[in-house]
C-alpha positions in Angstrom: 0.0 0.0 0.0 1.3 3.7 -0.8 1.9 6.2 1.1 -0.8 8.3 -0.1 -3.2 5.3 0.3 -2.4 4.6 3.6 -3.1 8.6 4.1 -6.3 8.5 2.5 -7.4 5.7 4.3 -6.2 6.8 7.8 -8.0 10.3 6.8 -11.1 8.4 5.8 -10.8 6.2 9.0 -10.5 9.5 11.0 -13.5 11.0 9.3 -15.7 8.4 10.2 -14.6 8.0 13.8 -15.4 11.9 14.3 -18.4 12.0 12.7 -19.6 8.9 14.7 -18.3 10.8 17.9 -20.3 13.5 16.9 -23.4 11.6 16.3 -22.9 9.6 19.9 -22.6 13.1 21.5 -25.2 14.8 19.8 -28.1 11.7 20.8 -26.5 11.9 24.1 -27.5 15.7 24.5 -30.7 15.1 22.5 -32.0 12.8 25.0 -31.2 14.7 27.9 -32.6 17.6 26.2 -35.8 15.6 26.0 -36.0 14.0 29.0 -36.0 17.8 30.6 -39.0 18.8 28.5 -40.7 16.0 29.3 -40.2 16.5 33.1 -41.4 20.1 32.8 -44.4 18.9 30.5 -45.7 16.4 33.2 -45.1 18.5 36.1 -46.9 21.3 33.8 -49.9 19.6 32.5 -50.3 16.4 34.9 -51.7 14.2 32.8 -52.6 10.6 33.0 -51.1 9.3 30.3 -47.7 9.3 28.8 -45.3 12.3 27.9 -43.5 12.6 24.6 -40.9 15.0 23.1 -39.1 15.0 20.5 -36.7 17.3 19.1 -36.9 17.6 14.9 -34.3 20.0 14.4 -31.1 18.7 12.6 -28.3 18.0 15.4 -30.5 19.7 18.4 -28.2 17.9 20.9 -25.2 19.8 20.1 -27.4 22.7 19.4 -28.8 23.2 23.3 -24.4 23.2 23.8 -25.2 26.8 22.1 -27.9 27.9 24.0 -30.7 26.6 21.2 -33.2 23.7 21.1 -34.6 24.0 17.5 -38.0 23.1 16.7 -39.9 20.6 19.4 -43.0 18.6 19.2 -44.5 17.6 22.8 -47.5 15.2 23.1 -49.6 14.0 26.5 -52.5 11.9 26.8 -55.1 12.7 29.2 -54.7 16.1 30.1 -57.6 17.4 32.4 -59.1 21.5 31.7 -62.4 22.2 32.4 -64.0 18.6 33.7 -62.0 17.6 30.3 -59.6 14.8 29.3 -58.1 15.6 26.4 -54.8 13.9 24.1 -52.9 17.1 23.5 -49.7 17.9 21.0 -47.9 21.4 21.2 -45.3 22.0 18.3 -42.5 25.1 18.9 -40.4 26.7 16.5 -36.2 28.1 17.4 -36.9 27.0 21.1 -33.9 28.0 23.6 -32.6 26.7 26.4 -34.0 29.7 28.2 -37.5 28.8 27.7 -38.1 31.1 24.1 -39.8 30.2 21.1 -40.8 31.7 17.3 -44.2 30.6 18.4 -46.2 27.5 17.3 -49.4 25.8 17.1 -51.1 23.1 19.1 -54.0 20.7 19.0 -56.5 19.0 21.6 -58.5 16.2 21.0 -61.7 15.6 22.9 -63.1 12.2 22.9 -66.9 12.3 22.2 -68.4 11.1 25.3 -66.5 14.3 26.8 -68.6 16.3 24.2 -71.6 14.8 24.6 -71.6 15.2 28.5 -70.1 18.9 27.8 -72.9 19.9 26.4 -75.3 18.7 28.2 -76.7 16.5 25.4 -77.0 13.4 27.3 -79.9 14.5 29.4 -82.1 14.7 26.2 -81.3 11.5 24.5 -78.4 13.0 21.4 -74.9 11.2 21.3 -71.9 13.4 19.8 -69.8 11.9 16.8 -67.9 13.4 13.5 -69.1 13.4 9.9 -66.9 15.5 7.5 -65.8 17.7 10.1 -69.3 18.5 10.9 -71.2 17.8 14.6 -73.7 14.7 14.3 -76.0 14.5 17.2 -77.9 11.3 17.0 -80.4 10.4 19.4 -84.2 11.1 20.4 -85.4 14.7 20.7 -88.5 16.4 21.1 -91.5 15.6 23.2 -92.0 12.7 21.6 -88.8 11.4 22.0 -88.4 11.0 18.1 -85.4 9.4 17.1 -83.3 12.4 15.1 -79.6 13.2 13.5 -78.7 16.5 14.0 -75.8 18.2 11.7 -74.1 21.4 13.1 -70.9 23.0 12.0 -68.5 24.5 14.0 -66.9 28.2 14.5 -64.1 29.5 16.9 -63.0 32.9 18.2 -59.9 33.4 20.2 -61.9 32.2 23.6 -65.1 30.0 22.6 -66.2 27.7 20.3 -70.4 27.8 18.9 -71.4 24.9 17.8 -74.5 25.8 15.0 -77.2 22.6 14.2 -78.1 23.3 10.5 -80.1 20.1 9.2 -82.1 17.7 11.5 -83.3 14.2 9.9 -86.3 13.1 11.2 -88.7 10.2 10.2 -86.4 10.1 6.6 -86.9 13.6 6.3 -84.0 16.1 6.3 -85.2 19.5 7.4 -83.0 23.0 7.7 -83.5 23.5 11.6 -84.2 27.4 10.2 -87.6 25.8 9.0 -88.6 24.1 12.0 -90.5 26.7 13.8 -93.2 26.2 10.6 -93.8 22.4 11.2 -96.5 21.5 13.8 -95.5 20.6 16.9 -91.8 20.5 16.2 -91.3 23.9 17.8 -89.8 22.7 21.2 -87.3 20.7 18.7 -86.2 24.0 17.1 -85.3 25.5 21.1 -83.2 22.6 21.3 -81.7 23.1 18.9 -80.5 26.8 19.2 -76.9 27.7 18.6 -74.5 26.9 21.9 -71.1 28.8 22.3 -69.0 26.8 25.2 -65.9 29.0 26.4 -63.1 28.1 26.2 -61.5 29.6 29.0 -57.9 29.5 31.5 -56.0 29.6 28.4 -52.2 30.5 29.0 -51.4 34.0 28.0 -51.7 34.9 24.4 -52.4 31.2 22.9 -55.8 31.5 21.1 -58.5 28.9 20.0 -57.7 29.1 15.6 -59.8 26.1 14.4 -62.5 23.1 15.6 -63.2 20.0 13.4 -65.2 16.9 14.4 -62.5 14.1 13.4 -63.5 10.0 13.5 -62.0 10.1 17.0 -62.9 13.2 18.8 -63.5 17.3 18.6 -60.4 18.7 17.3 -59.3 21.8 18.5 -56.9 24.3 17.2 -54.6 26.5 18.9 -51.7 29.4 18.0 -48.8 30.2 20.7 -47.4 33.3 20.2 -43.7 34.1 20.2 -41.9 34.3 23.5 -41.7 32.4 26.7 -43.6 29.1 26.3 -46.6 28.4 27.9 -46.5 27.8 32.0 -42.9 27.9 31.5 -40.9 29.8 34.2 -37.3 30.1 33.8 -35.1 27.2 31.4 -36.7 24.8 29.0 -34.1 22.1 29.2 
């Protein structure tokens, strides 16, 4: 073997052992980095199910050696607000060390019996579920206990969330709920089935309710986090 193959080779050799090194001490700092968020998460949100973060910023280990996190995606399951559980998943763009961020979004989903027993429906017979991102109600309504399907769609402002039936289905007959008042005896059916606006309320400073959609699985609800210290953060992130 040459000289200058033995050089190339012992370069290459070095190359690799570096880069490995690096590799080995970036996942190193990555997980620590990541075990620390999810401590703060679960002391944060107390929830009854598990804590993931993950970090999804290229070499984020070596990056908290600077002072930056990069861009992290935290998830809990069964996260209690407002006689709610809820699976929640907060994403966070140029996080520091110091407990900063660009901003980000976040989701909540709210499994249907939570719905249903949120908004009172249970008491008159309707179930919650998801069609198209619309509210079905299905149940029994009225005086006469009728079975019905109810679609309502779904609106947001920074605070609350209105949830507006549109058509009801009754005895194979779609109807607009506008046109119920005119039907004999369906009158008490049309006050049931009057707009409701549920707040949304103990929201951390400056995240806002963006977006609600009624998924297979649950009531999707979307959030925005502005820039600037995270959420129920006090002092360092990680």
């Amino acid at each position: 073997m040459t000289l200058r193959r033995k050089t190339l080779l012992v370069l290459a050799v070095t190359a690799a052992v570096t880069a490995l090194l690096t590799s080995a001490t970036d996942l190193l700092a990555e997980h620590r980095a990541e075990e620390r968020i999810v401590a703060r998460a679960t002391r944060g949100l107390r929830p009854d199910g598990p804590v993931h973060a993950d970090l999804t910023t290229p070499f984020a280990g070596l990056r908290t050696l600077g002072g930056e996190v990069g861009d992290v995606e935290v998830s809990a399951e069964g996260v209690h607000r407002q006689h709610a559980s809820m699976d929640v998943t907060v994403r966070l763009d140029d996080v520091t060390t110091d407990g900063d961020s660009a901003g980000g979004t976040a989701t909540a989903v709210v499994g249907y019996d939570q719905v249903t027993r949120r908004l009172g429906t249970s008491g008159n017979g309707l179930r919650a579920g998801g069609r198209a991102g619309d509210l079905i109600l299905t149940g029994s309504a009225g005086r006469l206990g009728l079975p019905v399907t109810v679609r309502a769609t779904l609106s947001t402002t920074p605070h609350a969330l209105t949830i507006t039936p549109t058509t009801v289905s009754i005895l194979g007959r779609s109807v607009a709920v506008t046109d119920l008042a005119g039907l004999p005896g369906a009158s008490a059916l049309r006050e049931e089935l009057t707009p409701r606006t549920v707040p949304v309320g103990a929201l951390p400073h400056g995240v806002a309710l963006t977006s609600a959609q009624a998924a297979d699985d649950g009531l999707v609800l979307g959030f925005s986090i502005p820039a600037g210290p995270t959420p129920n953060t006090a002092g360092k992130t990680v």
